[in-house]
C-alpha positions in Angstrom: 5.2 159.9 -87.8 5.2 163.7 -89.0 5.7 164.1 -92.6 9.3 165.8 -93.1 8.6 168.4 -96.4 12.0 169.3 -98.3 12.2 173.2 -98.0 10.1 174.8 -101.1 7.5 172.3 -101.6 4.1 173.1 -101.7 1.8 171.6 -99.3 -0.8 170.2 -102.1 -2.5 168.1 -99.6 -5.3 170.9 -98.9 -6.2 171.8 -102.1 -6.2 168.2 -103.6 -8.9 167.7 -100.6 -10.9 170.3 -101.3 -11.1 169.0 -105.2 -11.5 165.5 -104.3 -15.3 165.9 -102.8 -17.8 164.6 -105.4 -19.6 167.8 -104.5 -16.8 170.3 -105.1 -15.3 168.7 -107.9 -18.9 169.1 -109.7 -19.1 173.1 -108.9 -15.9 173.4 -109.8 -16.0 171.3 -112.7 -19.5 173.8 -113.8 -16.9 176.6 -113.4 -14.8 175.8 -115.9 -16.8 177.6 -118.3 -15.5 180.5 -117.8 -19.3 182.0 -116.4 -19.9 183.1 -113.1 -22.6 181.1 -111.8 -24.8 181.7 -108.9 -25.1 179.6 -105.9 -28.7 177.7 -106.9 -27.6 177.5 -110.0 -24.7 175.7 -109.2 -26.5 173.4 -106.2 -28.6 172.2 -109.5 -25.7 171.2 -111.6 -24.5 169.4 -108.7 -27.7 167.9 -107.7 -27.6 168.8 -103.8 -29.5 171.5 -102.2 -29.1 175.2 -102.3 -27.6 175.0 -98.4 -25.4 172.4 -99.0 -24.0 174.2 -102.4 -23.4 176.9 -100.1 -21.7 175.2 -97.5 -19.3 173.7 -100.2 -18.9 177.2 -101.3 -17.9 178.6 -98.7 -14.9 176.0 -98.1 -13.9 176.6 -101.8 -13.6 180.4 -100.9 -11.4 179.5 -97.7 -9.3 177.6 -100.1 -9.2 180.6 -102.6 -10.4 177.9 -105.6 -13.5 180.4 -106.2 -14.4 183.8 -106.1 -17.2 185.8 -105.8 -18.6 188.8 -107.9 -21.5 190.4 -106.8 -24.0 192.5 -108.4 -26.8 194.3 -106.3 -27.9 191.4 -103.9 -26.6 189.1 -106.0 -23.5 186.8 -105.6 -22.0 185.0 -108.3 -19.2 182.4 -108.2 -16.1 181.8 -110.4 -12.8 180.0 -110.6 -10.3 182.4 -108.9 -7.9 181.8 -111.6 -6.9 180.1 -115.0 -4.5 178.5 -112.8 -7.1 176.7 -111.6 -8.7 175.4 -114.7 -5.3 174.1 -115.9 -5.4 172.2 -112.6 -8.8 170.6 -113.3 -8.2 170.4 -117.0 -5.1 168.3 -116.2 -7.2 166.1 -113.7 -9.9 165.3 -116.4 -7.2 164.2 -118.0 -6.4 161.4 -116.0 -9.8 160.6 -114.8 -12.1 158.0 -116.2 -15.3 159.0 -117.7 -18.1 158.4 -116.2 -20.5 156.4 -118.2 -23.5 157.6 -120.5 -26.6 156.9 -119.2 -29.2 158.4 -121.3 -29.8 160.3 -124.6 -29.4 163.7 -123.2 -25.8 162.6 -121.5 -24.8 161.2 -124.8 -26.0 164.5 -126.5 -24.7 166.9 -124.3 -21.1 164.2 -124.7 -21.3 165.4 -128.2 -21.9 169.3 -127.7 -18.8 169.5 -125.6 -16.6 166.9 -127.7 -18.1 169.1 -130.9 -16.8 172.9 -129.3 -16.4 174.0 -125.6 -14.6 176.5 -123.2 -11.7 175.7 -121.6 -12.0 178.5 -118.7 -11.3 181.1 -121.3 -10.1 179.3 -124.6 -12.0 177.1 -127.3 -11.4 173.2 -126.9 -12.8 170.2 -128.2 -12.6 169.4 -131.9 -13.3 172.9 -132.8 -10.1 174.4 -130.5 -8.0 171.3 -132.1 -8.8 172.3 -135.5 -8.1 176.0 -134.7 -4.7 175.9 -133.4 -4.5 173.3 -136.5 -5.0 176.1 -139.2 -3.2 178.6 -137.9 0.1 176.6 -138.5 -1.2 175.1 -141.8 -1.7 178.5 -142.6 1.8 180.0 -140.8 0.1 182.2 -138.9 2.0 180.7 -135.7 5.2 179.4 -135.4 4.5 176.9 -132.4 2.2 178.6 -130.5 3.6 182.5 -131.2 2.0 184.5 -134.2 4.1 185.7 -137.3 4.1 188.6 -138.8 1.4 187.3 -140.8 -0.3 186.0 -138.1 -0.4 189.2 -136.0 -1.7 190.3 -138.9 -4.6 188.2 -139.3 -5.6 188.4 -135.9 -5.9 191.7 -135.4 -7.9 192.2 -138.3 -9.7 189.3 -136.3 -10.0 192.5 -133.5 -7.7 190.3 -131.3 -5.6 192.7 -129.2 -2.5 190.4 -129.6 -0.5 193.2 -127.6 -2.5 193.2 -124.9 -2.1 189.4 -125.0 1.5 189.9 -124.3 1.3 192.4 -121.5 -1.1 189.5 -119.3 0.2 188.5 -116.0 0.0 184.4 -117.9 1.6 182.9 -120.1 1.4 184.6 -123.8 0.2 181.3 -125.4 0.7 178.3 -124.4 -0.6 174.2 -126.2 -3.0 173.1 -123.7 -3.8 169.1 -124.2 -7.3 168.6 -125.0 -9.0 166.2 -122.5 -11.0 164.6 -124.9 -9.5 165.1 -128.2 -6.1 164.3 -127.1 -4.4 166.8 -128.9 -3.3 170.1 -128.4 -5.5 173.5 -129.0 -4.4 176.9 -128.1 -4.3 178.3 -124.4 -2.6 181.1 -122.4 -3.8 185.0 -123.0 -3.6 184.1 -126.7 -6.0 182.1 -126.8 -8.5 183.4 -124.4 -8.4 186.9 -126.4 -9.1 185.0 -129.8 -12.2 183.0 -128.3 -13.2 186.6 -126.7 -13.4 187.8 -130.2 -15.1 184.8 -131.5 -17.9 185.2 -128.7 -18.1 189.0 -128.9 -18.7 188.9 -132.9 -21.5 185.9 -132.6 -19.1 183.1 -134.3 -19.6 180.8 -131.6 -22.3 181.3 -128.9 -23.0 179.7 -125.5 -25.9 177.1 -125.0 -28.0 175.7 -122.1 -25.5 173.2 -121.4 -22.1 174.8 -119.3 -19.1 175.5 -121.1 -20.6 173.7 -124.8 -20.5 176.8 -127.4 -22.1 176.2 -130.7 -20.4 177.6 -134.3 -23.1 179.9 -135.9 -23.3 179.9 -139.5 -21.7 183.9 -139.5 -18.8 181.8 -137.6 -18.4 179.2 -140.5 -18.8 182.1 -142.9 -16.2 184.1 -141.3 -14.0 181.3 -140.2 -13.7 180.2 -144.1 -13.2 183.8 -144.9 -10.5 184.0 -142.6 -8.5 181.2 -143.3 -8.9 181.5 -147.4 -6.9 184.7 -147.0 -10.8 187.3 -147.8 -10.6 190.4 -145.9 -12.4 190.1 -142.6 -14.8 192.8 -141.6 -14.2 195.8 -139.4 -13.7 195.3 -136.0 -12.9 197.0 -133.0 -10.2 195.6 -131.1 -11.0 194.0 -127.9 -8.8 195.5 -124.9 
């Protein structure tokens, strides 16, 4: 028997597919950190062969999951959208862990627990707390910045204006998957982590999508939230 769709709904069945091969899930899962990553480096993450990485690739690119940026001879893949991290964000959420099998899984466990990228936004205990001090502090009401808060961030060098004018959602709670609480998502909260990248207060590891706090971030971070005046900084655009 045909299935008999209502008029408007979206045919998920495709897209769930392509997510549901072990194989895909783990490039697209390697994605999430926001990098672009080329194809052997994500057939290693995966743990299958560069042609079958490619072959898996090449589906996700049908299905418009990935993108491709190239440079020279070189082709680098990305999710092709934070709609799509919020997908697989949302999925981790309902998924069982997989078990810990050695020291370096229960290390690397840690490192992303401790401070990680959600596409474009900080998560883990370190995004939690965050989103956590700007209310203490009343920099945001919810999830949108005060006056004081607008404030602060720019001084930050957040371009909170530009924020606005995304083609997303300003800001937006985003439910941690392994904190189980909320830290800050949408164009807000990418532009803040941008900041906190570009001035070396967190910085990216070996391990995808972990991000470590640098001892200028604690510095500044206690700066910032004590109410000191944070040093110059260009505004990112």
């Amino acid at each position: 028997m045909a299935v008999e769709h209502v008029a408007g709904d979206a045919d998920i069945a495709p897209v769930a597919a392509l997510i549901a091969d072990p194989t895909r899930a783990a490039i697209l899962t390697a994605l999430l950190g926001g990098k672009a990553l080329a194809a052997g480096e994500l057939a290693r993450l995966s743990g299958v062969s560069p042609a079958t990485a490619s072959a898996h690739l090449a589906k996700l690119l049908d299905g418009h999951l990935v993108n491709v940026v190239k440079q020279g001879r070189h082709r680098y893949y990305r999710l092709s959208g934070h709609e799509i991290a919020e997908v697989l964000e949302v999925l981790a959420r309902i998924s069982v862990r997989p078990a810990v099998q050695s020291l370096r899984q229960s290390r690397q466990a840690r490192q992303l627990e401790e401070a990680r990228t959600c596409y474009d936004h900080l998560a883990g205990r370190a995004g939690v707390a965050l989103l956590d001090q700007l209310r203490e502090g009343g920099y945001l009401d919810g999830v949108d910045p005060t006056e004081t808060g607008e404030t602060l961030l720019r001084s930050l060098g957040v371009d909170v204006a530009g924020a606005r004018r995304a083609r997303r959602r300003f800001a937006a709670e985003c439910l941690d998957w392994t904190e189980r609480r909320a830290h800050l998502g949408g164009a807000l909260g990418a532009a803040i982590t941008g900041v906190l990248l570009e001035r070396g207060w967190y910085v990216r590891g070996k391990i995808p999508r972990a991000v470590t706090l640098t001892d200028e971030g604690r510095q500044g971070l206690e700066a910032m939230f004590s109410g000191k005046e944070l040093t110059s900084h260009t505004p990112v655009t």
